[in-house]
N, C-alpha and C positions, 0 to 999 in steps of 0.2 A: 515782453518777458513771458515765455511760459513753460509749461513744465518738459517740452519736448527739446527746446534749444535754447538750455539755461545758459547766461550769460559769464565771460570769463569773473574769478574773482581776485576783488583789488584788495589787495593783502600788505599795500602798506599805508592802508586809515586806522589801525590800532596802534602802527607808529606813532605816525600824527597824533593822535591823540594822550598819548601817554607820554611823548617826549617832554612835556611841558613839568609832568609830576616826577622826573628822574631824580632830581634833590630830592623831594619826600623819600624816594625809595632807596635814595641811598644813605638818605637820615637813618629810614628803618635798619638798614642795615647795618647800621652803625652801633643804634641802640642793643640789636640782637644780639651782635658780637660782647656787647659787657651783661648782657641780660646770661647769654652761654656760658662766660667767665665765671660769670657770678654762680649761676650753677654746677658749678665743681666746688662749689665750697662745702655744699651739704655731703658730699662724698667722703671729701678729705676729713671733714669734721669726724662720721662716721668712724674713717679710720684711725682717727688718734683715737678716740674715745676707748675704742677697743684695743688699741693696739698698747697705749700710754695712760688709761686713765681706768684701767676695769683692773688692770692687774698688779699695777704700782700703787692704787691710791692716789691717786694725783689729783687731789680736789683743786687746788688752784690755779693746776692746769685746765679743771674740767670747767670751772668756772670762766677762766678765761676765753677758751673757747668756745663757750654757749656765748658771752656776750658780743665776741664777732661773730657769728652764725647768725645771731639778732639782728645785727646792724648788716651784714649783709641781706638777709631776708629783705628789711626793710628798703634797701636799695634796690632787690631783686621785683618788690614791688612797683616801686615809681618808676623802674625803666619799663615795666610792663604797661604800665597805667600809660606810660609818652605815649611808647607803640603805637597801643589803639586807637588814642587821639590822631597821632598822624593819619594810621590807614584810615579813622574817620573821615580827616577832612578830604584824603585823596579819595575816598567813594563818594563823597559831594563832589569833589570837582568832574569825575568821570559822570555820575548822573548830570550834571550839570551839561555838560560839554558834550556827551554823548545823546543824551534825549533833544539838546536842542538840532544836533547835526540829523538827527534821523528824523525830525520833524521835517526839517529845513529838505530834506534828501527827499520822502515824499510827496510834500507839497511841491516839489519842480520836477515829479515824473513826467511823462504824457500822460493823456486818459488811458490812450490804449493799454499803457503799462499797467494801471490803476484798474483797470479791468480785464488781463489776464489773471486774475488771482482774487478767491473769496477774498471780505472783508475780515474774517478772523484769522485770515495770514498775517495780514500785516498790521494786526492787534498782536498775532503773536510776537514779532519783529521788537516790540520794545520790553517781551519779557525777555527774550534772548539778549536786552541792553540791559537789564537787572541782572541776567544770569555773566554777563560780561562785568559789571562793576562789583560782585559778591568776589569772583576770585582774586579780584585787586587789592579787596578790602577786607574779605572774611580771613576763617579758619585755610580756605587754602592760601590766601595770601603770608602767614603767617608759618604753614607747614613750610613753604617758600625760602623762608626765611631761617625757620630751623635746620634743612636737609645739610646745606655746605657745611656745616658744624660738625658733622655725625664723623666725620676724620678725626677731628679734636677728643674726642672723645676716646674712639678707638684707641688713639696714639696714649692718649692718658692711662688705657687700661693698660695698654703691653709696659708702660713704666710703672706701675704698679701690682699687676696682676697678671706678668708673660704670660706663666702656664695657660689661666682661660680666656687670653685674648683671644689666641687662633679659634675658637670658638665662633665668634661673631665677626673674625672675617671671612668666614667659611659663609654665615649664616647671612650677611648682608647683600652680598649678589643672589640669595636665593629670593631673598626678599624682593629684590629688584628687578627679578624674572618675572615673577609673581604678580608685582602690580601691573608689568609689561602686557602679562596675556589678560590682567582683567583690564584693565584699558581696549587691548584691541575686541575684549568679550561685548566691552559694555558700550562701547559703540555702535555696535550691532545692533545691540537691546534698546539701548534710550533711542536710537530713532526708527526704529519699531514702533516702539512707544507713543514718538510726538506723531509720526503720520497716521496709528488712529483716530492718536484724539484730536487732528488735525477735523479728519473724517468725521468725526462724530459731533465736534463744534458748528461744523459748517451746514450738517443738517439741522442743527437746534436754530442756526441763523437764519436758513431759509425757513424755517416752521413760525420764529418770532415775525418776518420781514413780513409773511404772509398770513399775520396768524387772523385776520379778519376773515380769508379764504377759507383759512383750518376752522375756523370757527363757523362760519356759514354753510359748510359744506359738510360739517360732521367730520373731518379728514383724519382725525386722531387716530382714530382705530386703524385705519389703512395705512398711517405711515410708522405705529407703532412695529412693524416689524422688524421696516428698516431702521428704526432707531435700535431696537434689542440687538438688532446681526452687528450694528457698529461700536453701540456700546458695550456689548461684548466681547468683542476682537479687542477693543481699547483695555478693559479688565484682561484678557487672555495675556496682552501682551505687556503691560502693567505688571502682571503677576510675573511674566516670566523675567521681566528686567528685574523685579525683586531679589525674584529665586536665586537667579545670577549672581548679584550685588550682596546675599547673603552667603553664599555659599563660599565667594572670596574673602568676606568679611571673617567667616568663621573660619579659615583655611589659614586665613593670615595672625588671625587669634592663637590658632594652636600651633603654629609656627614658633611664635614669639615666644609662650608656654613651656615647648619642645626646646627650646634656645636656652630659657633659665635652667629648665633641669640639666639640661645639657655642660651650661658653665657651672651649678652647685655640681653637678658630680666629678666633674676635672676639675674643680678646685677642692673638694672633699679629698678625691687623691692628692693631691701636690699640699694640702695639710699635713697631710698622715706622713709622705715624705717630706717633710720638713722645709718644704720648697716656698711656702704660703703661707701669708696668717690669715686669722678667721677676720682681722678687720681688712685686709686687705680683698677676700671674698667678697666679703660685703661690700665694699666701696666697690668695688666692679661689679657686681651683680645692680648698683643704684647706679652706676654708669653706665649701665646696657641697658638700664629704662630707655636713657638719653638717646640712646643710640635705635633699641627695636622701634619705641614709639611714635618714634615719626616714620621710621619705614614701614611700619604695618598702617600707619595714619594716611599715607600713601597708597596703599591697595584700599583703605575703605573712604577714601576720598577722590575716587578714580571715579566716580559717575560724576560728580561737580565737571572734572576734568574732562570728561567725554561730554558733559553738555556745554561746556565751555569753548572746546573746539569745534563741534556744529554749531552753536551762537555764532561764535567769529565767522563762520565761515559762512552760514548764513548773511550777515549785516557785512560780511566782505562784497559778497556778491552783489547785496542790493546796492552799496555806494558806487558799483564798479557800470552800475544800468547809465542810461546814456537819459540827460533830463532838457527837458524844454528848455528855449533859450530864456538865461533870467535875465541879463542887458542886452541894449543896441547900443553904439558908441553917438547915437543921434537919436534924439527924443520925437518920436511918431508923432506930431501935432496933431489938428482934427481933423480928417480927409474930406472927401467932395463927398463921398459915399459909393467912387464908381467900384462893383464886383465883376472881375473876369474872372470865369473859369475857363482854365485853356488843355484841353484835350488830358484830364483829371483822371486816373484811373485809382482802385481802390480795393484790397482785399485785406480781410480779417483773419487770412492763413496763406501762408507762404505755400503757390500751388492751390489755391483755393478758387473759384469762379468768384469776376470781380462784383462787388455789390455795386459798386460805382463803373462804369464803364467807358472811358474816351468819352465823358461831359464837356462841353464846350461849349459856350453861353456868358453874355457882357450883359449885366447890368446896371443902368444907366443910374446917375445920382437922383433921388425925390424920387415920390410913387411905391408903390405896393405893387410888387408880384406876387401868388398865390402856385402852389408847388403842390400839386397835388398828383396820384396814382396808387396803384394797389398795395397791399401789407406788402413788406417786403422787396420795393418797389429800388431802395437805395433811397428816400426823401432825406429820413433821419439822418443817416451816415452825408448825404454832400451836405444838408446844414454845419453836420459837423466841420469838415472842411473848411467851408467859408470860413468859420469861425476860428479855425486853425487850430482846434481842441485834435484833431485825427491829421495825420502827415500821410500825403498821398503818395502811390506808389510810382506816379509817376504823372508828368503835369503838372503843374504848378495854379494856387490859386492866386489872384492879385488883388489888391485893395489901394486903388490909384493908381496904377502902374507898379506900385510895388511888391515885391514877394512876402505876403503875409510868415512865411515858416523864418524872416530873419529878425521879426520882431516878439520880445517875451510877451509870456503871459498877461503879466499886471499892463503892457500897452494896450497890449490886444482888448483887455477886457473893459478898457474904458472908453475906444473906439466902436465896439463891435459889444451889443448889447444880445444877451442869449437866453431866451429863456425854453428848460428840454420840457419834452411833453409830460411827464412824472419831474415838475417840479418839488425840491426838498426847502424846507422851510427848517430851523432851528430855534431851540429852546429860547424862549427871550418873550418880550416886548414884539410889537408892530411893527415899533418905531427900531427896535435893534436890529429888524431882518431888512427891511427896506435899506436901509444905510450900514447893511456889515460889510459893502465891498468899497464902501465912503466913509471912515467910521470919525472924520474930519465933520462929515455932514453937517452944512447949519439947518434948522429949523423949516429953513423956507424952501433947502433944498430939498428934506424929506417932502412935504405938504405941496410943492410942484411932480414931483416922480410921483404922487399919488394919485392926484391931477390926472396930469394927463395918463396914466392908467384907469382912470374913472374909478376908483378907490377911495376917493376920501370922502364920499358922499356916505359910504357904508363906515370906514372907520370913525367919522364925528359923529355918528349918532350911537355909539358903543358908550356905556358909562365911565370905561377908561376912558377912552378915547386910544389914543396912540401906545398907553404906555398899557394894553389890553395883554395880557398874557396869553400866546396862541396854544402852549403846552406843548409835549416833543412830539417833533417835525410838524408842528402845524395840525396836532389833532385836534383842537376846537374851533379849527375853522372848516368850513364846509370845501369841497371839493375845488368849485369855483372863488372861493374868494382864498385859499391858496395861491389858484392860477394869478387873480389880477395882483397879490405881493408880489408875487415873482414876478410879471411883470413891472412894477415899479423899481423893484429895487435891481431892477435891469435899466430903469431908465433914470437914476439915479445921478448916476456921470452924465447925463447928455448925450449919448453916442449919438454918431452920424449915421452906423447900421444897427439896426435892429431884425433880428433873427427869431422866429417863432415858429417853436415846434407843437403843432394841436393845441393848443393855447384854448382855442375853446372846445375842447372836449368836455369838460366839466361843467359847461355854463347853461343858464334857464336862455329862454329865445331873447328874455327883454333884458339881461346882463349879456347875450351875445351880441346884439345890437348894440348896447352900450360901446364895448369894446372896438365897436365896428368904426362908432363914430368917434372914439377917441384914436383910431388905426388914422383915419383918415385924415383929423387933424393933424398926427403926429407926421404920417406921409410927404406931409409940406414940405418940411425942411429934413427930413431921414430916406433911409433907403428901407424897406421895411421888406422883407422875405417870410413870407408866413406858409407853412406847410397845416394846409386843410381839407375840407371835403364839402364844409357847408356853402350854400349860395349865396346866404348871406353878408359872409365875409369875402366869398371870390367874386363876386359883384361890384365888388369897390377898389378891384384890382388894379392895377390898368394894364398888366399884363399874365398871364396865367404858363405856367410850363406843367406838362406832363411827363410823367418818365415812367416806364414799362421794361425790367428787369435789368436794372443798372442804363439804363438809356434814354437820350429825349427821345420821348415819343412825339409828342405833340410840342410848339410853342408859339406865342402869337400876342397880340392884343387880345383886351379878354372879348372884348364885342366879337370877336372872330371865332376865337375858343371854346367860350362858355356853350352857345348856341351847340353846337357841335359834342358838348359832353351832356347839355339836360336838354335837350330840346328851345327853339323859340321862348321867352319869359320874360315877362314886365321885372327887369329890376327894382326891386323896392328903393324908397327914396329915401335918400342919405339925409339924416336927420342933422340941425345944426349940433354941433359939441358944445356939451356946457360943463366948465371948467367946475 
């Protein structure tokens, strides 16, 4: 997914999702319908009063009609009070149903999908599921509900009030032009709107992600410009979606305004001609409340409506992206650990130079290979592959004979253990990061994954111990002891591959070593792919590949390799592992 060749959008998931609430909505509609009835009562009331009870004296009539006007009130309330209840529970079940399908939609992108797009896209993504369950449930659900009415009404003026009906059916398509151009105005406007402050989010996230950098480097003052040029443009265009949104709003105000003088003066005349009474005035002048108020509620609830249609149309698109496999119809058992890569190619832009390039390379099950070459080299991107997190563009990878891209995520990641070189850690416990991809975990399987990550010698001597709080993403642990959780709670399942990306970049020489010596245990019985550059860890290889601009350059046993990339050197001696 990215912003050059957006994906088609699947425009029937608000089906789906709404078909289920159609009774609610046709309850609403039910209730409306006597909630509207009921509101021609204070009209009619109106009219007798003036027409029957100001000029006769008619106290027993005037009595009698205040005390139904009462009793209707009072029913006009409790059909209102239902309403709200229902569209409540219907905006629980769409929050409900909607936040878990866009979690669920998410979590089964690719990576790659997952990183053509900042992270405060698809933060935004679930406000656009709050701006999708407000019009189900709010005031525009509601205006929804009142508009099909606004006939009843009309039809009720010209039986009471001919002469000023033509009035407001003159006035009601003018109405409806009206909200037509600010809709297509304010379209325009609100996503003007969202894509600076799209802009202007994603700099404050790269400023937070990196604020150790901003911090050490003094960086404020240099990036404050470009924060003012974005947060600016976002105020610029802020204001003009306002400006917009008021201008119709007041347009539609005096419309309405223009509509009542409009009917008291046609019925001022057709009084004076004898054609009207003053209570019949009034009853249509309180029955073209009914009638302007939702259509002028309509031009100033038309930005709802315009960010309602870019939400949908937004969360169309996303559900319509194409997502990793979540079953096989046959359950991946635990493999030998053989990796082929068979003639792999690989690029991060359609027409782009491949970063992986016609790879092809078998490796065997048990042992440690070592994947080393220069930044840039494609190491990172083929771990990814083996790992089946990136889909090649062409080649296939295999994991026993079989094609790793037919098996989901959740197999893959309990066969094939990963850990990237910016491992992330999450808020918790020791004990809740090690075991969140096992969250079955017993005890003994945390305290083994620690094990053999050579970890648990450092977390039993912490005064928690395991249930030590790391703080968010792992700031109170040190650089290296990051890397060896993430290690562990990569080795948590038992996988038969193990995949490591710089793994020891962060580590002191005597925790490199450590590492070295728990690799080599672990080598026994796993297939271990470690992408490095120290000797101490490509020493205990047993085989080493080189790669030079998407390509093997070199590959070999490492006694053939090594020599060849540092000179002649006494391998240091592999230390026994102690658990």
């Amino acid at each position: 997914m990215n912003a050059e060749t957006p994906p088609p959008e699947d425009k029937a998931w608000l089906g789906s999702l709404v078909a289920p609430l159609r009774p609610a909505f046709r309850e609403v509609m039910a209730v409306s319908l006597f909630v509207n009835i009921l509101a021609l009562g204070l009209p009619i009331y109106t009219l007798q009063i003036y027409d029957r009870v100001v000029f006769y004296h008619g106290y027993s009539t005037l009595y009698g009609l205040t005390v139904g006007i009462l009793i209707v009130l009072g029913f006009d309330f409790v059909l209102r009070q239902a309403r709200s209840r229902i569209l409540q529970r219907a905006a629980m079940l769409i929050d409900v149903r909607l936040g878990e399908r866009l979690y669920d939609k998410i979590a089964a992108l690719p990576l790659r999908t997952l990183e053509g797009w900042p992270s405060n896209f698809w933060l935004t993504l679930f406000r656009d599921a709050e701006t999708v369950r407000n019009v189900f449930s709010g005031p525009t659900a509601v205006l929804a509900t009142e508009l099909p009415f606004v006939g009843l009404f009309i039809a009720l003026i010209f039986i009471i009030a001919a002469p000023v009906a033509w009035v407001l059916l003159i006035a009601a398509p003018l109405f409806m032009l009206l909200a037509w151009i600010s809709g297509r105005v304010m379209d325009r406007a609100t996503g003007r709107e969202r894509e600076s402050g799209l802009g202007r989010e994603a700099l404050i996230a790269e400023m937070l992600a990196g604020r150790a950098t901003v911090k050490a480097l003094a960086l404020a003052p240099a990036v404050r410009p470009r924060w003012e040029a974005k947060h600016a443009q976002a105020i610029q265009h802020a204001l003009e979606r306002s400006r917009v949104g008021d201008s119709f709003t007041n347009l539609g105000t005096a419309a309405a305004m223009f509509t009542t003088v409009a009917m008291t003066t046609v019925g001022a005349l057709a009084i004076v001609e004898q054609e009207l009474s003053i209570g019949a005035l009034i009853a249509a002048n309180m029955l073209s409340n009914r009638v302007l108020q939702p259509l002028n509620q309509l031009v100033n609830t038309w930005r709802q409506v315009s960010q309602y249609r870019q939400a949908k149309q937004r969360l169309g698109t996303l559900f319509a992206l194409a997502e990793d496999v979540r079953a096989t119809p046959v359950e991946l058992g635990r493999p030998k650990g053989e990796i082929a890569v068979e003639d792999v190619v690989f690029a991060y832009q359609l027409g782009a130079r491949p970063v992986v390039d016609g790879v092809r390379m078998t490796i065997r099950p048990g042992g440690m290979v070592g994947l080393i070459g220069a930044n840039g080299c494609g190491k990172t991107t083929l771990i990814k592959l083996m790992s089946g997190l990136y889909p090649s563009s062409s080649g296939r990878v295999l994991l026993d004979g079989a094609d790793v891209a037919q098996f989901s995520r959740a197999q893959l990641a309990r066969v094939i253990g990963y850990v990237p070189q910016d491992a992330t850690l999450f808020s918790g416990s020791i004990r809740d990061n090690i075991a969140i991809a096992m969250p079955d975990a017993s005890d003994d399987d945390i305290v083994r994954a620690a094990q053999l990550a050579g970890v648990h010698a450092f977390v039993v001597d912490l005064p928690a111990g395991y249930a030590t709080d790391i703080g968010e993403a792992g700031m109170r642990m040190s650089g290296g002891e990051r890397q060896r959780i993430a290690v562990a709670r990569a080795l948590v399942h038992d996988p038969a591959v193990l995949l490591l990306d710089e793994v020891a970049s962060n580590l002191d020489r005597q925790a490199e070593m450590s590492l070295r010596d728990s690799l080599v245990k672990l080598s026994a019985e796993r297939t271990i792919v470690v992408v490095c550059h120290t000797p101490v860890l490509l020493s205990v290889c047993s085989h080493i590949v080189v790669m030079d601009k998407g390509k093997i350059a070199l590959a070999g046993p490492t006694r053939d390799v090594l020599p060849k990339l540092f000179g002649p050197a006494r391998p240091e001696p592999v230390q026994e592992a102690k658990a």
